[in-house]
C-alpha positions as CSV (number, residue, x, y, z in Angstrom):
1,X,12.1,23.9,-12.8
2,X,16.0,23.0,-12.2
3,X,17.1,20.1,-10.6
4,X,17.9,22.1,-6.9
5,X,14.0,23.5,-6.8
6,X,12.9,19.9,-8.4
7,X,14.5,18.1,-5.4
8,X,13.2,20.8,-3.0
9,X,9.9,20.3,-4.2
10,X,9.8,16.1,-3.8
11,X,11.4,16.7,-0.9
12,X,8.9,19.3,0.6
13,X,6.4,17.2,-0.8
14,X,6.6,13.9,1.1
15,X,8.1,15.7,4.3
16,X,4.6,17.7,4.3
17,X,2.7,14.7,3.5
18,X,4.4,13.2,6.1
19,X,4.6,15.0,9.2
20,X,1.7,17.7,7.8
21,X,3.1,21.3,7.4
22,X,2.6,23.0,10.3
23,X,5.1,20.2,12.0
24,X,7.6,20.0,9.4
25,X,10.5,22.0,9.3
26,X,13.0,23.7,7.0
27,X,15.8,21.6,8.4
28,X,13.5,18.3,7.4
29,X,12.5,19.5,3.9
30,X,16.8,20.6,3.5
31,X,17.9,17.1,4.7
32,X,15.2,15.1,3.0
33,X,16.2,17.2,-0.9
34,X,19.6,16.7,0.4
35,X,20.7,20.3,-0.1
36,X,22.2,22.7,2.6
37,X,19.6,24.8,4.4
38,X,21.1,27.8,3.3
39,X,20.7,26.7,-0.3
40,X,17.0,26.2,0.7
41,X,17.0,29.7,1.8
42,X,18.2,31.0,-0.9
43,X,15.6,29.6,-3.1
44,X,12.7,29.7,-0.5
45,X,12.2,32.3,2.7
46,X,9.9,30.1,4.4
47,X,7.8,26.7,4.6
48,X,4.7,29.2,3.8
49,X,6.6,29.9,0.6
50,X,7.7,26.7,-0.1
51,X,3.9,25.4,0.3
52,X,2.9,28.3,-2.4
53,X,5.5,26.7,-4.6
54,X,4.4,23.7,-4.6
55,X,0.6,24.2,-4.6
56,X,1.3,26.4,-7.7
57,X,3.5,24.2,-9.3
58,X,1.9,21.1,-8.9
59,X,-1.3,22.2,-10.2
60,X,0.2,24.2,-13.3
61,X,2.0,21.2,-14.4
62,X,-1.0,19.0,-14.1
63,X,-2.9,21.6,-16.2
64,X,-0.6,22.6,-19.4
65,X,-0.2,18.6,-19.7
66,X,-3.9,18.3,-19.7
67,X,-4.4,21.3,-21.9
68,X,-1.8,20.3,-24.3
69,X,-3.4,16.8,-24.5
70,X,-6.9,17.8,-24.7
71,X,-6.6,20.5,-27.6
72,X,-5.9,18.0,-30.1
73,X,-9.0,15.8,-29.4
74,X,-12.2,16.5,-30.9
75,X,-15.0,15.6,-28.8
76,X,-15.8,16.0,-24.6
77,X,-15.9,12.6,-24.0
78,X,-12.7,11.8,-25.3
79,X,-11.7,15.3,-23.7
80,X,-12.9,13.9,-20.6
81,X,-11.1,10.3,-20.2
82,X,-7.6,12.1,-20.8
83,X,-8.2,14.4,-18.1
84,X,-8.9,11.5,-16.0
85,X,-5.9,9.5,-17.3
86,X,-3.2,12.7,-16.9
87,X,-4.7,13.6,-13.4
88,X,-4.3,10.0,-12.1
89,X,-1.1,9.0,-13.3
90,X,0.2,12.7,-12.4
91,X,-1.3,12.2,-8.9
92,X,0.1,8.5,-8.8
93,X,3.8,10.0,-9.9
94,X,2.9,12.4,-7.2
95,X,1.2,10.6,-4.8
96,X,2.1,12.7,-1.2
97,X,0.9,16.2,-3.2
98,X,-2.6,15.2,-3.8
99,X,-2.6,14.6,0.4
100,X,-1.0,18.1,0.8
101,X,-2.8,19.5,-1.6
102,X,-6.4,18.5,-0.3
103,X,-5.1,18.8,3.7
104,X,-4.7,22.6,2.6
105,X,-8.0,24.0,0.8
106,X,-9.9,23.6,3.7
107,X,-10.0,26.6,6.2
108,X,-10.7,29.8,6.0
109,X,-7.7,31.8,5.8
110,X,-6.3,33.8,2.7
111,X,-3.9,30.9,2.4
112,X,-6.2,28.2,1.7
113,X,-8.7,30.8,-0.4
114,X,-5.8,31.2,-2.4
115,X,-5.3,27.6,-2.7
116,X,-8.5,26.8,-3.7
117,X,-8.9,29.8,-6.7
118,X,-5.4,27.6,-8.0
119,X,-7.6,24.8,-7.9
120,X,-10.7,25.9,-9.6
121,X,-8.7,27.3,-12.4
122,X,-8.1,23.6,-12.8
123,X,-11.6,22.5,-12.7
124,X,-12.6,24.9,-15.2
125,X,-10.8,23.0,-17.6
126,X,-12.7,20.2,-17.0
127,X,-16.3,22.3,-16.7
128,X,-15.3,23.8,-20.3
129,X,-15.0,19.9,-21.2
130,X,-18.8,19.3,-19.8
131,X,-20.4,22.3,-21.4
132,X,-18.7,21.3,-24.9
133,X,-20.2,17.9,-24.1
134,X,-23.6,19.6,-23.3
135,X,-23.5,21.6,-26.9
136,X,-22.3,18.4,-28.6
137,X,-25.2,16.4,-26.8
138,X,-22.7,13.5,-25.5
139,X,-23.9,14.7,-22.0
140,X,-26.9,15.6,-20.5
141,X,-27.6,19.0,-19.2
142,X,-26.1,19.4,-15.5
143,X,-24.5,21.7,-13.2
144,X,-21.2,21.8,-14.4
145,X,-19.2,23.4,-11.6
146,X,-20.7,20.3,-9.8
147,X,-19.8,17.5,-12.2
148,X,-16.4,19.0,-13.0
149,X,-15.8,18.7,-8.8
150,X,-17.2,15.3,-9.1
151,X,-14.5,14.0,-11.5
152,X,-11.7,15.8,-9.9
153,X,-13.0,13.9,-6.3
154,X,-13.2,11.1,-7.7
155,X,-9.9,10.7,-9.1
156,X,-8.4,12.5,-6.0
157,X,-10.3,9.6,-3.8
158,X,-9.5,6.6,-5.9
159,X,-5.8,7.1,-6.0
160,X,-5.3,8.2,-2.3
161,X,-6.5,5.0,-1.7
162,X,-4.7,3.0,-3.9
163,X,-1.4,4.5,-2.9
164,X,-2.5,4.0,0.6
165,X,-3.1,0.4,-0.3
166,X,-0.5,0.3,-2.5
167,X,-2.5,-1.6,-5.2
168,X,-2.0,-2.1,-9.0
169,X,-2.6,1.2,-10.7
170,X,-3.6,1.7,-14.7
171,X,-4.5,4.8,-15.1
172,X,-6.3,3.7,-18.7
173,X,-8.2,1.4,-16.3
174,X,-9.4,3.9,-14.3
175,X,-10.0,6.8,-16.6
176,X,-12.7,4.3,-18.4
177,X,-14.3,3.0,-15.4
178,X,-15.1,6.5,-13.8
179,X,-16.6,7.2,-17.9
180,X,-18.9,4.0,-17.7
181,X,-20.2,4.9,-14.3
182,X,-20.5,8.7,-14.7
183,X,-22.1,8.5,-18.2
184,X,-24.1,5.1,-17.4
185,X,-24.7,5.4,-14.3
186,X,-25.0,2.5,-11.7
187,X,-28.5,1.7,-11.5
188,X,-29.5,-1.2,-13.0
189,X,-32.1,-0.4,-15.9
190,X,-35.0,-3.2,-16.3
């Protein structure tokens, strides 16, 4: 991405965090990337498009780093605690997307459908990671279109609210937490 559409995209980013999309504006989003609104234009023809951008952008990044990571490890588990440490410090780096990205898969327009397959390619990363954990018998058999949603909630959840908060953030900290409860459980065992 160059430096123009990089800037467009923080920029779009917290305006539409901010304000929500339907109420921001191109002439926000050009002021706040500090770029003339015809150079917005020329890279984007409207805030639908610039939403797209993002949406798709965001969540490719998020995945080649977590595919990249992931294919040199060599079990789920491990598998599993990187996808939980890239997601969470990605979504901490980008702390406004993960509020525009969840404030847009609900509905029921084409939009938001189209949102949402983005988003599912994502999980399927991580449900390939449970199955493989399944096979390698590091996890027990489960629904793993569920449990993959699970993790991706989870993370989504915990750092909304410690950006909201704005409390101490360790990804590490997290990513090993949200193991020892999903694989132990929380109930105490007499």
């Amino acid at each position: 991405m160059n430096s123009t559409k990089e800037r467009i995209f923080k920029a779009a980013i917290s305006t539409f965090s901010k304000s929500g999309f339907y109420k921001s504006t191109m002439d926000e989003i050009a002021e706040s990337a500090n770029v003339a609104k015809g150079t917005l234009y020329y890279h984007f023809k409207s805030k639908n498009e610039i939403l797209e951008f993002l949406i798709d952008e965001g969540l490719k990044v998020l995945k080649n780093e977590v595919s990249e990571k992931i294919d040199k490890l060599n079990n789920a588990v491990e598998k599993l605690r990187t996808v939980i440490f890239i997601q969470s410090d990605f979504l901490y780096k980008y702390g406004d997307f993960i509020t525009v990205l969840l404030s847009q898969i609900w509905g029921n327009n084409k939009v938001q459908d189209k949102f949402r397959e983005k988003l599912y390619d994502y999980l399927k990363i991580i449900e390939d990671i449970i199955k493989e954990g399944i096979s390698e018998k590091l996890i027990v058999e489960c629904d793993e279109k569920i449990v993959s949603s699970v993790f991706f909630g989870m993370i989504s959840s915990i750092l909304v609210l410690k950006l909201r908060n704005k409390e101490n953030f360790d990804p590490g900290y997290i990513a090993d937490n949200i193991l020892k409860y999903t694989l132990n459980g929380i109930q105490y065992v007499k």
